[in-house]
Jmol script that loads the backbone (N, CA, C; Angstrom):
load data "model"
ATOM      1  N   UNK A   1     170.969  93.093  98.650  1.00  0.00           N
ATOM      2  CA  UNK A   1     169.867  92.428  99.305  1.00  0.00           C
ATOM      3  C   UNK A   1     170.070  92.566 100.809  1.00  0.00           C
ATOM      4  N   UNK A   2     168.753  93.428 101.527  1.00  0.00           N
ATOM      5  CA  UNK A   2     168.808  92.842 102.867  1.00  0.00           C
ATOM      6  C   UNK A   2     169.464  91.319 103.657  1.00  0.00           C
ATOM      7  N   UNK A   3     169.819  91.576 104.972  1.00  0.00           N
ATOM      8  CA  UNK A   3     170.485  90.397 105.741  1.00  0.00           C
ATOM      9  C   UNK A   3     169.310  90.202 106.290  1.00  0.00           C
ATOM     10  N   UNK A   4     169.377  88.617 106.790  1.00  0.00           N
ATOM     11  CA  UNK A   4     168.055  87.683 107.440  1.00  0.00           C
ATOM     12  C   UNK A   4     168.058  88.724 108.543  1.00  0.00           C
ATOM     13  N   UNK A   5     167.188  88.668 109.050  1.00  0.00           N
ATOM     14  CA  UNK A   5     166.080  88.869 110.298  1.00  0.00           C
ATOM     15  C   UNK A   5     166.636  88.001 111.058  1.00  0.00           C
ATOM     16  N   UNK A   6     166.826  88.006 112.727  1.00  0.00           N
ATOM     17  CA  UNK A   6     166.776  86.721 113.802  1.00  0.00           C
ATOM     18  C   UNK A   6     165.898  86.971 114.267  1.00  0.00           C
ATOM     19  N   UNK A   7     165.185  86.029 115.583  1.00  0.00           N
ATOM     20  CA  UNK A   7     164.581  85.818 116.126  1.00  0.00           C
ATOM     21  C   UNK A   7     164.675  87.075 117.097  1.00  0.00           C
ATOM     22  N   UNK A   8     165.832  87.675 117.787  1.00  0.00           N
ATOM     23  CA  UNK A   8     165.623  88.656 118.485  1.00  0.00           C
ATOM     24  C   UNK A   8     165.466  90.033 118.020  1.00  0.00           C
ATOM     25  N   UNK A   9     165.623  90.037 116.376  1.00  0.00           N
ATOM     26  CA  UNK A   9     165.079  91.048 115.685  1.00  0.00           C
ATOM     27  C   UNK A   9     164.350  91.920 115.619  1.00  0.00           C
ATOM     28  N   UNK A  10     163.146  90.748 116.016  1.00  0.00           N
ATOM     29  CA  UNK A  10     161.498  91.577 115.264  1.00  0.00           C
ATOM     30  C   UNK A  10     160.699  90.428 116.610  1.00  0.00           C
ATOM     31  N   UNK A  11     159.951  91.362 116.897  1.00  0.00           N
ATOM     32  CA  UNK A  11     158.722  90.657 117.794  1.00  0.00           C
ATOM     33  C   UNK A  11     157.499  90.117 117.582  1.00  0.00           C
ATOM     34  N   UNK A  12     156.614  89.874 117.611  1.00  0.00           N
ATOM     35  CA  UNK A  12     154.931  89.344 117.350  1.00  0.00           C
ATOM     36  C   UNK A  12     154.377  89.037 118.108  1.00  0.00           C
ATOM     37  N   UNK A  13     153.388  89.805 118.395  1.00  0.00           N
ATOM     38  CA  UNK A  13     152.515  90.285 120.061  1.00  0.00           C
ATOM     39  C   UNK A  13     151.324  89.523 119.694  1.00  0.00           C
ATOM     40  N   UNK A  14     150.845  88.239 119.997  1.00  0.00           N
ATOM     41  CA  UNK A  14     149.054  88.144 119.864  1.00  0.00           C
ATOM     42  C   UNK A  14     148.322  89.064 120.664  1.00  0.00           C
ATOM     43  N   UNK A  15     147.119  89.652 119.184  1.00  0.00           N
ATOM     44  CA  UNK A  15     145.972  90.096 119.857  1.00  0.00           C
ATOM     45  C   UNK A  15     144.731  89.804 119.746  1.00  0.00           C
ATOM     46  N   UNK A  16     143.875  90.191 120.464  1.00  0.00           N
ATOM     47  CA  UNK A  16     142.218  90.163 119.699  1.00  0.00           C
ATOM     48  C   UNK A  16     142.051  89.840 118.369  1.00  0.00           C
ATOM     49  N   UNK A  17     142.239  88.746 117.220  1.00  0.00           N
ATOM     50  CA  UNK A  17     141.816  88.575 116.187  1.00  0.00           C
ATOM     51  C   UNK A  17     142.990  88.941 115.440  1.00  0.00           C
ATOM     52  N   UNK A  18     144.456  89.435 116.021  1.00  0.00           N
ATOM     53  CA  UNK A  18     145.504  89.920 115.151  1.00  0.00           C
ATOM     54  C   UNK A  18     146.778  89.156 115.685  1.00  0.00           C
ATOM     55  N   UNK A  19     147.587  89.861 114.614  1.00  0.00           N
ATOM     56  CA  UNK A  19     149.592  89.851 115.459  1.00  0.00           C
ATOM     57  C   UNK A  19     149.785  91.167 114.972  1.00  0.00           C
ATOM     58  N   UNK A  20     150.611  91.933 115.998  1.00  0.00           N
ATOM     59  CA  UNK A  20     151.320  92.917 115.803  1.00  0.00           C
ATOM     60  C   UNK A  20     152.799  92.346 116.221  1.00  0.00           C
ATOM     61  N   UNK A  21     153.152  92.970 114.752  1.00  0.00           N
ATOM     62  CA  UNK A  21     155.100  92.709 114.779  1.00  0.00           C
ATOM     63  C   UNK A  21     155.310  94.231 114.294  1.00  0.00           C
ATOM     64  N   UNK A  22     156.672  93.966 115.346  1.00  0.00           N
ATOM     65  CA  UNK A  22     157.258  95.247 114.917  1.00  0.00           C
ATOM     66  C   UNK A  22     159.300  95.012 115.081  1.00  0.00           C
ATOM     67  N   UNK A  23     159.625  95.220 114.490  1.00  0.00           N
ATOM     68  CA  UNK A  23     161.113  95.074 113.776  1.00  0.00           C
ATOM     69  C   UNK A  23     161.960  95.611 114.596  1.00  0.00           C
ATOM     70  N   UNK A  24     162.617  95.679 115.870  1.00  0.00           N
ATOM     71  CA  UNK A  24     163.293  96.178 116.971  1.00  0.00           C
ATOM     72  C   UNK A  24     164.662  97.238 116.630  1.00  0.00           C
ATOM     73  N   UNK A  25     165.378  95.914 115.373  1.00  0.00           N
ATOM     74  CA  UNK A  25     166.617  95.999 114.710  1.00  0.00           C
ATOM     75  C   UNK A  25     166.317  95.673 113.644  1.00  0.00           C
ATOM     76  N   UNK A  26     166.668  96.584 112.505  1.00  0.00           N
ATOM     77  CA  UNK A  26     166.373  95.973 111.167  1.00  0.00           C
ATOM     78  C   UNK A  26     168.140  95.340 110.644  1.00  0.00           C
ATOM     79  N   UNK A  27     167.403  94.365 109.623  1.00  0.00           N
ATOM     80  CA  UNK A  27     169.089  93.811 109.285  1.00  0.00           C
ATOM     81  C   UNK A  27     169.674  94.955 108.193  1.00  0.00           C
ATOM     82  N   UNK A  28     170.947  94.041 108.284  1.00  0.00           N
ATOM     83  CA  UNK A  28     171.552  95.296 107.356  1.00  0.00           C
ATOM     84  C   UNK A  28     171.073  95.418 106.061  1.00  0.00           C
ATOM     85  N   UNK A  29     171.661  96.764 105.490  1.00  0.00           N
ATOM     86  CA  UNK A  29     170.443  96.485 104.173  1.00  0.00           C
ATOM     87  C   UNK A  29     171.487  96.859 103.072  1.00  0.00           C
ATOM     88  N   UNK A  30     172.668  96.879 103.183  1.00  0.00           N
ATOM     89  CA  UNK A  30     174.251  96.517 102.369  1.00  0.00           C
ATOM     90  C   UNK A  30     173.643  97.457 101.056  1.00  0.00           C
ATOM     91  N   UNK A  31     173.433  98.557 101.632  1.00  0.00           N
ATOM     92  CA  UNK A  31     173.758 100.050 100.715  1.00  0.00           C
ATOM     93  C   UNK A  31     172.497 100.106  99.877  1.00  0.00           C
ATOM     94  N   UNK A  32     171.307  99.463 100.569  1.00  0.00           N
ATOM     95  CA  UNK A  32     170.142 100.257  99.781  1.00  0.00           C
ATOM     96  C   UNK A  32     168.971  99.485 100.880  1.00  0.00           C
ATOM     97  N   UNK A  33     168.259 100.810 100.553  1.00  0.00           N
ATOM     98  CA  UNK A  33     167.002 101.440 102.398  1.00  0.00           C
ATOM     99  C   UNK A  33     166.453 100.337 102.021  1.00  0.00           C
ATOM    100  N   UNK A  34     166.212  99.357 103.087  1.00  0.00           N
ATOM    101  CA  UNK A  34     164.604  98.239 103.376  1.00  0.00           C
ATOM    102  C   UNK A  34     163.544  99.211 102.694  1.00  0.00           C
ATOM    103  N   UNK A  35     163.074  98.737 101.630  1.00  0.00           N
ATOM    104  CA  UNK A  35     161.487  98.969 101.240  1.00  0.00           C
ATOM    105  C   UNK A  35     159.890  98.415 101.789  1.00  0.00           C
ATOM    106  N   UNK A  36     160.289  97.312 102.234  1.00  0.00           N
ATOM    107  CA  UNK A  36     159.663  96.507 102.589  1.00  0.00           C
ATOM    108  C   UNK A  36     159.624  95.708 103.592  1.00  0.00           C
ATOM    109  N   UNK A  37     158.597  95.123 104.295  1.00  0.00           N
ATOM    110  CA  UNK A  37     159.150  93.919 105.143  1.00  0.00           C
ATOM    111  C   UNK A  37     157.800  93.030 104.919  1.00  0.00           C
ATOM    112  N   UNK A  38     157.882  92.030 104.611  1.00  0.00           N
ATOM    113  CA  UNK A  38     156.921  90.685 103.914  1.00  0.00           C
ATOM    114  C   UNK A  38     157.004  89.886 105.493  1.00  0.00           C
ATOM    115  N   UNK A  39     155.620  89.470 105.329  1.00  0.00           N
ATOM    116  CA  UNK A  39     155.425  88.142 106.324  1.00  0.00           C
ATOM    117  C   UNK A  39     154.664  86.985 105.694  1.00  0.00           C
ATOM    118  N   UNK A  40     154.772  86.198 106.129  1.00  0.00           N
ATOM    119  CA  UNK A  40     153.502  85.010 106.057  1.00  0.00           C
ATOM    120  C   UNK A  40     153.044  84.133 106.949  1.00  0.00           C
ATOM    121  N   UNK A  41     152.157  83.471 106.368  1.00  0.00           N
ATOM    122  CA  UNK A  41     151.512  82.648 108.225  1.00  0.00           C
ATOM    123  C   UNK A  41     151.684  80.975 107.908  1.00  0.00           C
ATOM    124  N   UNK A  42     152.592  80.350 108.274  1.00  0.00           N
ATOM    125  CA  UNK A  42     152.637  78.888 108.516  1.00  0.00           C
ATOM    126  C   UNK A  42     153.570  78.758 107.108  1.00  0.00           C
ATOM    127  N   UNK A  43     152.706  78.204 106.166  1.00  0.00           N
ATOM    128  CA  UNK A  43     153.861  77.986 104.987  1.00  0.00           C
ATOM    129  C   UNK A  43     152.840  78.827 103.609  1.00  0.00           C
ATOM    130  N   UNK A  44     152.245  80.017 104.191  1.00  0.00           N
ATOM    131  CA  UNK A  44     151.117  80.227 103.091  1.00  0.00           C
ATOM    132  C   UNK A  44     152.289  81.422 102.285  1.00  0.00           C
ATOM    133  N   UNK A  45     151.351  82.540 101.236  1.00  0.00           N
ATOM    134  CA  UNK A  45     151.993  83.107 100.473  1.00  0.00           C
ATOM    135  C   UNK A  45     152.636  84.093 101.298  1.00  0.00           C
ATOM    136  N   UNK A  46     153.984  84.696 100.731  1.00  0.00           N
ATOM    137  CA  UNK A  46     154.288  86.351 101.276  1.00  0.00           C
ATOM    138  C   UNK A  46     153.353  87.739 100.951  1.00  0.00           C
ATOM    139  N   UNK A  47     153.195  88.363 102.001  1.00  0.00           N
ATOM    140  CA  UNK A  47     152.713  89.331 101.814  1.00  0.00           C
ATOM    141  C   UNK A  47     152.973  90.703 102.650  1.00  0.00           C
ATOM    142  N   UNK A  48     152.939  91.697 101.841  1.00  0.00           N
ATOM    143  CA  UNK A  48     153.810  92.868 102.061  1.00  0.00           C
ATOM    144  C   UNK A  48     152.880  93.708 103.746  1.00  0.00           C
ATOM    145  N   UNK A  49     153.999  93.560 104.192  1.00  0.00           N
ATOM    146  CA  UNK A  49     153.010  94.438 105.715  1.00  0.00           C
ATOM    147  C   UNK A  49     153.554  95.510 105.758  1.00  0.00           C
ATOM    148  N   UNK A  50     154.168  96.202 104.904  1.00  0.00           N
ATOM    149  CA  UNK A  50     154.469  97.781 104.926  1.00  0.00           C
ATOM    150  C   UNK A  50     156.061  97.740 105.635  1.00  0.00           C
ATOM    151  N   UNK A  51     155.985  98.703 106.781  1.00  0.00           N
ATOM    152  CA  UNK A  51     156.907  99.231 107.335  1.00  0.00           C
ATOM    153  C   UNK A  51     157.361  98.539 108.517  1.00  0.00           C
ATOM    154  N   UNK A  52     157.907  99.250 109.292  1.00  0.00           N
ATOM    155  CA  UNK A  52     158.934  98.178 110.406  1.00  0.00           C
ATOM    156  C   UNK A  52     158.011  97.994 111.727  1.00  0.00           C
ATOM    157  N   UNK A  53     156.767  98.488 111.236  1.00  0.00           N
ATOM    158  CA  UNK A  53     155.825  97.757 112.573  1.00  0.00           C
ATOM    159  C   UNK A  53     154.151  97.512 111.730  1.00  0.00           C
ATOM    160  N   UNK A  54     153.289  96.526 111.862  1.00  0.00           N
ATOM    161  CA  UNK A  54     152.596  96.369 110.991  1.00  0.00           C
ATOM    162  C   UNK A  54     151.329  95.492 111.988  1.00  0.00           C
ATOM    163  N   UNK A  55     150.161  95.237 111.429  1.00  0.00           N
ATOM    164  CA  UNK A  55     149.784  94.170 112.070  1.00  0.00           C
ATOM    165  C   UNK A  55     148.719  93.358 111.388  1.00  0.00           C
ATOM    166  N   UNK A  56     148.766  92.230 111.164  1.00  0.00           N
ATOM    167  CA  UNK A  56     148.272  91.083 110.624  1.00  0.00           C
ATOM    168  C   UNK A  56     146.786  90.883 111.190  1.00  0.00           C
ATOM    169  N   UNK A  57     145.728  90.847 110.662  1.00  0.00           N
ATOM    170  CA  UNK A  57     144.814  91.108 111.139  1.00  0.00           C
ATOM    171  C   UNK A  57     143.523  89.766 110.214  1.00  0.00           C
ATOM    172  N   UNK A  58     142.453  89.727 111.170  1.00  0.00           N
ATOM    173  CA  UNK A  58     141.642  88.764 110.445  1.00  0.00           C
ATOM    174  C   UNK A  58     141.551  87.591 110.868  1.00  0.00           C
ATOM    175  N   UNK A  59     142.481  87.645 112.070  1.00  0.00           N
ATOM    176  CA  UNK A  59     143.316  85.977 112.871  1.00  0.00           C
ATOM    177  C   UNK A  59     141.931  85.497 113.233  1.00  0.00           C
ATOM    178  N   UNK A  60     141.552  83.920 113.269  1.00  0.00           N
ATOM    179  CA  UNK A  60     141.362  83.350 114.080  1.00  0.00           C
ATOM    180  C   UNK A  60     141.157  83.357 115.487  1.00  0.00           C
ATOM    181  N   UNK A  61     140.602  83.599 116.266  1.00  0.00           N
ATOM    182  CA  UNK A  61     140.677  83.405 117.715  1.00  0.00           C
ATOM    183  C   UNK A  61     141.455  81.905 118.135  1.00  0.00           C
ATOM    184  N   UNK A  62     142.263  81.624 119.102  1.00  0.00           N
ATOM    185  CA  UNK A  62     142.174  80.213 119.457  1.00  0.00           C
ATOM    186  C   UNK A  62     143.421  79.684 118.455  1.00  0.00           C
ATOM    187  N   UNK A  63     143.348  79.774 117.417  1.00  0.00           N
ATOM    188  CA  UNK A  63     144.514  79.171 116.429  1.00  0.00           C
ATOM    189  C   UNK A  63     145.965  79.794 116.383  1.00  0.00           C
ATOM    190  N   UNK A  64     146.802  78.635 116.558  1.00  0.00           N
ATOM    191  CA  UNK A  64     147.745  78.889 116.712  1.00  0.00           C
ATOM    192  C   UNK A  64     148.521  79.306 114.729  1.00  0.00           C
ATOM    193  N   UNK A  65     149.408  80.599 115.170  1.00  0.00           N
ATOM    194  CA  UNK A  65     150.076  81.036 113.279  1.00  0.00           C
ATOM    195  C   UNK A  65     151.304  80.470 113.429  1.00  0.00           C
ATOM    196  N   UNK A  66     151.965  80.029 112.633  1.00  0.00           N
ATOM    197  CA  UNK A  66     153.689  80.647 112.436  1.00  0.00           C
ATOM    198  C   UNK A  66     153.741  81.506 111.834  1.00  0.00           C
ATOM    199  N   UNK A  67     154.678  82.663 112.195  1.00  0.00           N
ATOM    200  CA  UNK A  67     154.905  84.208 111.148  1.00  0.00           C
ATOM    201  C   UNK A  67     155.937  84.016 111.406  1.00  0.00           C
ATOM    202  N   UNK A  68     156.551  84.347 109.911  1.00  0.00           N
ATOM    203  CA  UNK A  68     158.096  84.438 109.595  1.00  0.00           C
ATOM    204  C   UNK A  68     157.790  85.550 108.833  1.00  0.00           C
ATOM    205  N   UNK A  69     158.998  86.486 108.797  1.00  0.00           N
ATOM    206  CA  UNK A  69     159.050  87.657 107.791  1.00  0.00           C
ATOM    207  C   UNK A  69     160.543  87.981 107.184  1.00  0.00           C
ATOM    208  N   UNK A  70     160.180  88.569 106.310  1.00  0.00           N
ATOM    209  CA  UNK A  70     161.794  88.706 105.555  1.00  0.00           C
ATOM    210  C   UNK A  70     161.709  90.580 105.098  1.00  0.00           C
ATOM    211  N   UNK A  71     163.212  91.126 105.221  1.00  0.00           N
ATOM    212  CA  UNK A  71     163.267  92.008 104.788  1.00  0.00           C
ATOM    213  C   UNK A  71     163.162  92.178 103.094  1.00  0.00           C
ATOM    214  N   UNK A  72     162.992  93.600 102.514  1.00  0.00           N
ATOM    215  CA  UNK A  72     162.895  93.858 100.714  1.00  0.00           C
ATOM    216  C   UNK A  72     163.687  95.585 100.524  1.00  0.00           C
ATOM    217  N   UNK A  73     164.314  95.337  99.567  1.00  0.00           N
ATOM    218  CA  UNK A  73     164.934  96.486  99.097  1.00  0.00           C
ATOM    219  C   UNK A  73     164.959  96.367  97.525  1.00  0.00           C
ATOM    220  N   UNK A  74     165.603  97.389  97.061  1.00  0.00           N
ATOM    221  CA  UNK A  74     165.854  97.447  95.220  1.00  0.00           C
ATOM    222  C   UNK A  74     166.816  96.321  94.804  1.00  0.00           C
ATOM    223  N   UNK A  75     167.245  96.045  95.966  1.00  0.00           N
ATOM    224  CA  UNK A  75     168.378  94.892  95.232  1.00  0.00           C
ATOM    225  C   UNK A  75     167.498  93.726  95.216  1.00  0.00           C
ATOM    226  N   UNK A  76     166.872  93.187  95.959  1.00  0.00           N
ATOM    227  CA  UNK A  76     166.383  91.483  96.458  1.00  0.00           C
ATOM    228  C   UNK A  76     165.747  91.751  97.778  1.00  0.00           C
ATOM    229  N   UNK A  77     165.509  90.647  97.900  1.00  0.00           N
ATOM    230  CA  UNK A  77     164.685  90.016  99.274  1.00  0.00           C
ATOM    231  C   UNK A  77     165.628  89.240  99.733  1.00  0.00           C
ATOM    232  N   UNK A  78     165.391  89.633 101.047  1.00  0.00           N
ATOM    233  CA  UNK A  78     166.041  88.619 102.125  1.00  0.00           C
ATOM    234  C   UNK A  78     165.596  87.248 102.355  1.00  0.00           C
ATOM    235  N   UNK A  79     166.422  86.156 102.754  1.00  0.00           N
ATOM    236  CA  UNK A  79     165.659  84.950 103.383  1.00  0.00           C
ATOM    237  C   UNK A  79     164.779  85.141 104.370  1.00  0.00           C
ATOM    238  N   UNK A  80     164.197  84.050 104.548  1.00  0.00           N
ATOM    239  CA  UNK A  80     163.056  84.342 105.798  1.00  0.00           C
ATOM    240  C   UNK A  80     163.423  84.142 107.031  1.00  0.00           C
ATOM    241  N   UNK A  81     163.084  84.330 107.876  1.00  0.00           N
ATOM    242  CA  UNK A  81     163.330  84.283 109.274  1.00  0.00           C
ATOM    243  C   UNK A  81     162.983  83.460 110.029  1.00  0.00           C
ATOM    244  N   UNK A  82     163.216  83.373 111.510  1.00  0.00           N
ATOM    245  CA  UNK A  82     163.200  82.187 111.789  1.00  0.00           C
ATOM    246  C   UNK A  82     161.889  82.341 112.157  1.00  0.00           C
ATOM    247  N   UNK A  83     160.988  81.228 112.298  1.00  0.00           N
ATOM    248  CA  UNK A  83     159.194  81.049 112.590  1.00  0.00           C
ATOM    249  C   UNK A  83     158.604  81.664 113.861  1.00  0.00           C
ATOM    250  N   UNK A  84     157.688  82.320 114.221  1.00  0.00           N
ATOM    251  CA  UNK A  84     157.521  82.226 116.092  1.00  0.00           C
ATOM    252  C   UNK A  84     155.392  82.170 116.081  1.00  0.00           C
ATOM    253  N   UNK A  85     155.615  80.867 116.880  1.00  0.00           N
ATOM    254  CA  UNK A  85     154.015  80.681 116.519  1.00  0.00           C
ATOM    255  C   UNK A  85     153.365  81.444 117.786  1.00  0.00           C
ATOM    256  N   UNK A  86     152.200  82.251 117.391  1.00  0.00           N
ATOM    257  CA  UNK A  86     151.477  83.081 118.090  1.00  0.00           C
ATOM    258  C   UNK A  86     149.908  82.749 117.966  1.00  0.00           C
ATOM    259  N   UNK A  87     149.542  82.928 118.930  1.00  0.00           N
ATOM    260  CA  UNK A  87     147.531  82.584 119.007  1.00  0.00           C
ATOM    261  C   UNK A  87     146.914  83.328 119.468  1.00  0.00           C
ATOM    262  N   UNK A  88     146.288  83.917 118.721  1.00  0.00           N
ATOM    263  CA  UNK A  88     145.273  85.308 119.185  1.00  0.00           C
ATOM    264  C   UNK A  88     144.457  84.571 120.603  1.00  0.00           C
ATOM    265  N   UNK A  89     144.261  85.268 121.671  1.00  0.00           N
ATOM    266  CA  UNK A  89     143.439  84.799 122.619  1.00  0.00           C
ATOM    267  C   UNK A  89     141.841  84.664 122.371  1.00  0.00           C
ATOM    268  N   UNK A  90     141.564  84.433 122.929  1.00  0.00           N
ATOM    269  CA  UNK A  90     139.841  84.633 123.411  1.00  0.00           C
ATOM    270  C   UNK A  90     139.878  85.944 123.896  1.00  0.00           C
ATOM    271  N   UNK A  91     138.493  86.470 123.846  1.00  0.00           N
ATOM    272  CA  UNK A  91     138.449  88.059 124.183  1.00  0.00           C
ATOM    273  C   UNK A  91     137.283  87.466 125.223  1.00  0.00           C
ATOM    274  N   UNK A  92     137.375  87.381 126.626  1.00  0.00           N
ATOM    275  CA  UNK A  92     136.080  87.347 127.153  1.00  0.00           C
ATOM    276  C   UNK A  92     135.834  88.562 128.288  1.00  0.00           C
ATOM    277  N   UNK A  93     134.353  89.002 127.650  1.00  0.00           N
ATOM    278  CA  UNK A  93     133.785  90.131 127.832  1.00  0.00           C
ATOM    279  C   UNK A  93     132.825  90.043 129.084  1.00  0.00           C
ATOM    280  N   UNK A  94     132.788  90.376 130.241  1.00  0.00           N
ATOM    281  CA  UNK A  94     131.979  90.465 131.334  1.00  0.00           C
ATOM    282  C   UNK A  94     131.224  91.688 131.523  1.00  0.00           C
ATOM    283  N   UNK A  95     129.611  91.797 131.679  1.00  0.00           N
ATOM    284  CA  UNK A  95     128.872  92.992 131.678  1.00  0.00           C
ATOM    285  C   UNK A  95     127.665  92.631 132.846  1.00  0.00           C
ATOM    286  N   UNK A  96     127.646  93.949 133.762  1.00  0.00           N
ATOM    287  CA  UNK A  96     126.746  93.687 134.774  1.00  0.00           C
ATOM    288  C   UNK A  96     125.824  93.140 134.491  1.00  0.00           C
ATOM    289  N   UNK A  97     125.219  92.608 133.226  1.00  0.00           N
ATOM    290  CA  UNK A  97     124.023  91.485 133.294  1.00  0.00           C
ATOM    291  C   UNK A  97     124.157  90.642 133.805  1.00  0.00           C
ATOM    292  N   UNK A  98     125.178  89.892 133.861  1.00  0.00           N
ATOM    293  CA  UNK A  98     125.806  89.019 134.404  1.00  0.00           C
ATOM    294  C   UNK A  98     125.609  88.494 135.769  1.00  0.00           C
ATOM    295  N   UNK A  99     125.515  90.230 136.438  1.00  0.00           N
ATOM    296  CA  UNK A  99     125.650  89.984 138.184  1.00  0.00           C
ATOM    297  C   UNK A  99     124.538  90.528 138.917  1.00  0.00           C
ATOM    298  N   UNK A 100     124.102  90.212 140.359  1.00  0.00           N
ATOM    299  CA  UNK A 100     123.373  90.950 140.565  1.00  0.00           C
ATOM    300  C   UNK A 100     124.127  92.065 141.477  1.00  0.00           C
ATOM    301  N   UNK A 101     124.113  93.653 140.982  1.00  0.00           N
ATOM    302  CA  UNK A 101     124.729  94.758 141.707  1.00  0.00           C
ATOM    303  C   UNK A 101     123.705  95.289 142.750  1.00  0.00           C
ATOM    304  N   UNK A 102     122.991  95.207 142.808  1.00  0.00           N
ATOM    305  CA  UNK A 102     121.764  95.720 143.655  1.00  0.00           C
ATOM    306  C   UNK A 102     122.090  94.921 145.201  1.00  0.00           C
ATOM    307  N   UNK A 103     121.629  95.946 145.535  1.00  0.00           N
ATOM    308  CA  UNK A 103     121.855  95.918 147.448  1.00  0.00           C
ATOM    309  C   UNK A 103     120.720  95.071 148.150  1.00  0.00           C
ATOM    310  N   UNK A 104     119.875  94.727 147.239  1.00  0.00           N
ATOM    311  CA  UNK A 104     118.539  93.477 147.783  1.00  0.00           C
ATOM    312  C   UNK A 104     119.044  92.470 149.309  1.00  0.00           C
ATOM    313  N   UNK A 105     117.545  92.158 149.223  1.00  0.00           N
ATOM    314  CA  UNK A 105     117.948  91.182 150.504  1.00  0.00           C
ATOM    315  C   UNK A 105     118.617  89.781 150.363  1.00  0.00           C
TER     316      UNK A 105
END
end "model"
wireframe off; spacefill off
backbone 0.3
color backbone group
């Protein structure tokens, strides 16, 4: 079975409506390849995000997640990791309707 994940492990970037994590250092994986790497959001189900960089998508604007993730191999799953809460921003969009560009009096 994969070794836990730390906190300086693996990262989680808020974006526009997502998290992108991506796995810096993977833990050890004590003689058989990480297959997997699982996340989840707050205390909901695990779910498989593929490979050692992934991104969680569908977020909320404004709401704050906890994502914890755990490594997977042929032997077992790892424990989970430690939590890091992330909040997709607001996306605010400014377009010359907005302004007046014209050289008027």
């Amino acid at each position: 079975m994969p070794g836990t994940l730390t906190s300086g492990n693996w990262t989680a970037t808020a974006g526009v409506d997502k998290i992108d994590v991506v796995v810096t250092t993977p833990p050890a994986d004590n003689g058989s390849s990480i297959t997997d790497y699982e996340y989840r959001l707050d205390a909901g189900s695990w779910i498989s995000g593929g490979g050692a960089s992934f991104s969680i998508t569908g977020l909320t604007r404004g709401t704050a997640y906890g994502v914890t993730i755990r490594a997977k191999n042929a032997v077992g799953t790892a424990a989970a990791s430690d939590s890091k809460t992330r909040t997709p921003p607001w996306q605010c969009v400014l377009t010359s309707a907005l302004f007046d560009l014209g050289g008027g009096a």
